[in-house]
C-alpha positions in Angstrom: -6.7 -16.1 13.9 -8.1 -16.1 17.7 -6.7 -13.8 19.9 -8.1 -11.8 22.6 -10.2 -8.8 22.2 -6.8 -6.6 23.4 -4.3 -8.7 21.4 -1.6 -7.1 19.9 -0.7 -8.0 16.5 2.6 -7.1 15.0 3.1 -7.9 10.9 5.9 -8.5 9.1 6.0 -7.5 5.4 8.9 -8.4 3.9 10.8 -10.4 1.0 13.3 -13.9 1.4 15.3 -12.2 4.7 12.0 -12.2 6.2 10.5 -15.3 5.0 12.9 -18.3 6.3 14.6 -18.7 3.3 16.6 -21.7 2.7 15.8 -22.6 6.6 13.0 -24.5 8.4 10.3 -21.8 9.6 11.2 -22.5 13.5 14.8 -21.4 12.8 13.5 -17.7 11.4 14.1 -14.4 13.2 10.3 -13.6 12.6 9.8 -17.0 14.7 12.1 -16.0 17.2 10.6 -12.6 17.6 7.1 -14.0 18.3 8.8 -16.4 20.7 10.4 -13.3 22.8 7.2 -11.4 22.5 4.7 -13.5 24.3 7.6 -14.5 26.8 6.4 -10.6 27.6 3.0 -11.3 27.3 0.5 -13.4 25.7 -1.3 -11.1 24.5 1.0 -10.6 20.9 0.5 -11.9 17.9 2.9 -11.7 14.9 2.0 -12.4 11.4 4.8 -13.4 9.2 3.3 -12.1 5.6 6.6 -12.0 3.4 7.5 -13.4 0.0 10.5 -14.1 -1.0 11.5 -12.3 -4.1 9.2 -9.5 -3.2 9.8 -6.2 -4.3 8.6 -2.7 -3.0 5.8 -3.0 -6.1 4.6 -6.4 -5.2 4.4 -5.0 -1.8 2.8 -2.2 -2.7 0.2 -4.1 -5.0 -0.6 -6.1 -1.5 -0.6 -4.0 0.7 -3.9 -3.5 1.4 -5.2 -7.0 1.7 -2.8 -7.8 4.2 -4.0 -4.8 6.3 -7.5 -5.9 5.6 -7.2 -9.8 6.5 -4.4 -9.1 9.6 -5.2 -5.8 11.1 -1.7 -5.5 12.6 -1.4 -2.7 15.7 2.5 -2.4 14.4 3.7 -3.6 11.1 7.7 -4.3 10.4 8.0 -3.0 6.7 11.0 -5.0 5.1 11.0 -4.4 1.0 13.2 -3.0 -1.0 16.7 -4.9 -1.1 15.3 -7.5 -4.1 15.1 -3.6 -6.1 18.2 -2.4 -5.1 20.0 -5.6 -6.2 18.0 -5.4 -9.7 19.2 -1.6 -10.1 15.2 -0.5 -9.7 15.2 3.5 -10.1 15.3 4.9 -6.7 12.9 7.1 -7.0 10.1 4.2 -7.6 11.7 2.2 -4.7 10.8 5.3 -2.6 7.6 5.7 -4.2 6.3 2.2 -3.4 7.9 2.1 -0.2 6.0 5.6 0.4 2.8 4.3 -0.4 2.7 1.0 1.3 3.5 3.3 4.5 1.1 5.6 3.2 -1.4 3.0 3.3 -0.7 1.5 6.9 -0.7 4.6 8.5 -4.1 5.0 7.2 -5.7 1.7 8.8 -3.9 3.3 12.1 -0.8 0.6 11.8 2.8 2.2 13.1 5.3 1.4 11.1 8.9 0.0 11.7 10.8 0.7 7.9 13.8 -1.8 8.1 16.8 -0.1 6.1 18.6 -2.1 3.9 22.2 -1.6 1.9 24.0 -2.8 -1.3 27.3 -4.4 -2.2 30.0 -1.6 -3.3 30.0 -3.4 -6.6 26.7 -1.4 -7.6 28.8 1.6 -7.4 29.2 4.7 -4.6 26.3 6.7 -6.1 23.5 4.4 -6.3 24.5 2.5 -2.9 24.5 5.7 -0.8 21.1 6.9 -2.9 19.5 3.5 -1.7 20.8 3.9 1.5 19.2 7.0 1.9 15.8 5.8 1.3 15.0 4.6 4.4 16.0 7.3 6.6 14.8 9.6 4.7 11.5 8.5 4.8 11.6 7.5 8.3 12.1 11.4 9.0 9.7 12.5 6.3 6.4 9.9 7.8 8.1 10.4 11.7 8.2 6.4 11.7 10.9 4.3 13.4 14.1 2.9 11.7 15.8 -0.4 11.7 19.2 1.5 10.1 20.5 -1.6 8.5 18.8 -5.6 9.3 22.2 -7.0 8.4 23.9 -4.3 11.0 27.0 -6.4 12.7 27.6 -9.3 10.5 26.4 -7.9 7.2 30.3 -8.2 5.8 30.8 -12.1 7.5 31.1 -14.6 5.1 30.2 -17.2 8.2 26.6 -15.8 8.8 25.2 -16.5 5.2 24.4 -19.4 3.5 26.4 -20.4 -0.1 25.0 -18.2 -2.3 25.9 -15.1 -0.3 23.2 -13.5 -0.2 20.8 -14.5 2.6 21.8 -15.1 6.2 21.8 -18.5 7.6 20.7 -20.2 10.9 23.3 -18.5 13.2 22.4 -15.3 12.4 18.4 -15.1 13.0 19.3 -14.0 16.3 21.5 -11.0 15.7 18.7 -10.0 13.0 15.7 -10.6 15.6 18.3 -8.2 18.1 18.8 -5.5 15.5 14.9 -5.2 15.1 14.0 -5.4 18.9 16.5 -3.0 20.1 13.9 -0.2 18.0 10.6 -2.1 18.2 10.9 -2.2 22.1 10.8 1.8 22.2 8.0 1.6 20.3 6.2 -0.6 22.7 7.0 2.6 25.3 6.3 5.3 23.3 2.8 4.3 22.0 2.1 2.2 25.4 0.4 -0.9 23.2 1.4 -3.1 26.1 1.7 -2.8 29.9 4.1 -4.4 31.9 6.3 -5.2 29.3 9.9 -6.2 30.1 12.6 -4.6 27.8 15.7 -6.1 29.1 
């Protein structure tokens, strides 16, 4: 990739909600988000490196080549919902997810942990231990939090596409607001870019 020697590079490491699923690539909130970006500045670069059907073990077994081939300044970590809808043990979704952050703090890569939730249907004791996850370990490694990517629409019918599950065109910008409103303060606290405009 050619960028500048002061580029900013910003990964995101995610499954299907990440990765344009059932959408052209243009119409992605990981494409709108680079678009936004270098209206700021030129000088980021995003790398969209999700799978869909990933889980936090894929990730986890990947992990490290992506930091190695990308060497992202900030990296959006998005894993973890294919798990929860397979009924993965919660304490190996927190494991994996632990490790991958474990593993991008090392190369000197913030991280932004994107929360995720369940349908009721997998019962009140395993949605609310999956819930927990991500905040938890967004206290315990003092990384930032996206509470929920589906957060204002996540329960309308009208933002997915037929099978339910993933969201459709129309709501790629409500997704790319839920992550910016965090990522932004990022941007301030750490300084990784001058000038930038948060409004």
């Amino acid at each position: 990739m050619a960028a500048s020697t002061n580029a900013i590079t910003v990964m995101v490491f995610g499954d299907s909600l990440s990765a344009n699923y059932g959408m052209p690539t243009e119409a992605g909130w990981v494409t709108l988000l680079k678009e936004r970006l270098q209206l700021q500045s030129p000088v980021y670069q995003v790398v969209n490196t999700s799978i869909s059907g990933e889980t936090t073990l894929g990730g986890r077994n990947r992990i490290e080549q992506a930091l190695e081939t990308h060497h992202p300044d900030i990296v959006i970590l998005g894993l973890g919902a294919n798990d929860g809808l397979r009924g993965s043990s919660i304490n190996s979704i927190y494991d994996n997810l632990k490790a991958i952050i474990e593993a991008c703090q090392k190369n000197n890569a913030l991280v932004l942990l994107v929360g995720m939730q369940l349908p009721p249907n997998y019962g009140i004791a395993y949605t609310q231990k999956f819930r927990d996850i991500f905040p938890q370990l967004a206290k315990a490694y003092q990384i930032k939090l996206v509470p929920f990517l589906l957060a204002g629409f996540g329960d309308k019918r009208e933002f997915f596409q037929s099978d339910g599950i993933h969201p459709n065109i129309i709501a790629q910008e409500k997704i790319v607001d839920n992550v910016w409103e965090v990522l932004y303060t990022m941007f301030q606290a750490n300084q990784v870019a001058v000038n930038i405009n948060i409004k």
